[in-house]
C-alpha positions, 0 to 999 in steps of 0.5 A: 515488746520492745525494751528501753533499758530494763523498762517494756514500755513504750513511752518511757523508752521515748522519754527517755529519748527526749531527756537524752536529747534536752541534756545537750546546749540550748533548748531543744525542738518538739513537733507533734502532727497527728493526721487521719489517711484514709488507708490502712496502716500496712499500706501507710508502713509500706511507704514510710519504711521504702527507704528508696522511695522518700525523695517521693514525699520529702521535698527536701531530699535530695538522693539516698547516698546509702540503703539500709539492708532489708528487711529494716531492723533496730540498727539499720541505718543509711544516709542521704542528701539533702537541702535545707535553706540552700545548703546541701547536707549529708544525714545520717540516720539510724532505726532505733525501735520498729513495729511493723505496721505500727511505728518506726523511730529514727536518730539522726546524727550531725548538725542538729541531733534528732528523734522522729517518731511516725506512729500509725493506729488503725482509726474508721478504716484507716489510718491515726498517723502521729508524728513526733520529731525532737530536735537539739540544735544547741546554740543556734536554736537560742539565736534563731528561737522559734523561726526554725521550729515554724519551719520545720513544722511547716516541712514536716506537714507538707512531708505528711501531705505528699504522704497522703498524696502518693497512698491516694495515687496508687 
């Protein structure tokens, strides 16, 4: 079971996750997606947690500059490149909670502070995934408003849908 401060449930660390993020500048970004895979979720973990292997589905990274030491742990981290509307940035990203086979949470940390969160239930033979993704860009967010959570949302669903295409491949 893991533990959030002196609390063991899970939702209250997340909570916790989220207050930490809205105490920043400006509003902060919240993106839920639920999607059903039809393959079981050690199959779905498998490919989330092969660090190597997210270019595959993440359509806006660009290269794994640092892996993280195996077997994935609370504190592993690694970084990456990527492009987000034509500027290439570099990611650094941290495990702060993981269940194998049931979920895996990371921070990141530089221009907009995050937690994504992919959550997987076993669901009718296959796979509940729930993803969740809190973002704090400060300042820029009260500028751009609402543009920049559409467009995060429509990359993180298209994230999931090559997801699905490669687990549907192998």
């Amino acid at each position: 079971m893991r533990v959030c401060g002196k609390f063991p449930i899970e939702m209250l660390c997340l909570a916790n996750d989220i207050i930490g993020l809205r105490q920043g500048r400006g509003m902060a970004i919240h993106i839920e997606l639920f999607e059903h895979i039809n393959h079981p979720a050690e199959a779905v973990y498998t490919l989330l947690t092969d660090i190597n292997r997210q270019p595959e589905w993440m359509e806006e990274m660009q290269a794994i500059k640092q892996s993280p030491e195996l077997p994935l742990r609370v504190g592993s981290s690694y970084e990456h490149t990527a492009k987000y509307n034509g500027r290439v940035v570099t990611i650094t990203l941290e495990i702060v909670a993981i269940e194998p086979n049931r979920m895996i949470r990371f921070n990141s940390t530089g221009t907009m502070p995050t937690v994504t969160t992919w959550q997987l239930t076993p669901e009718n033979g296959g796979t509940q995934l729930q993803f969740t993704f809190e973002g704090q860009p400060g300042e820029l967010y009260d500028m751009i408003s609402q543009g920049l959570e559409g467009s995060i949302k429509r990359g993180f669903e298209a994230q999931i849908s090559k997801l699905k295409a490669l687990l549907d491949a192998s």
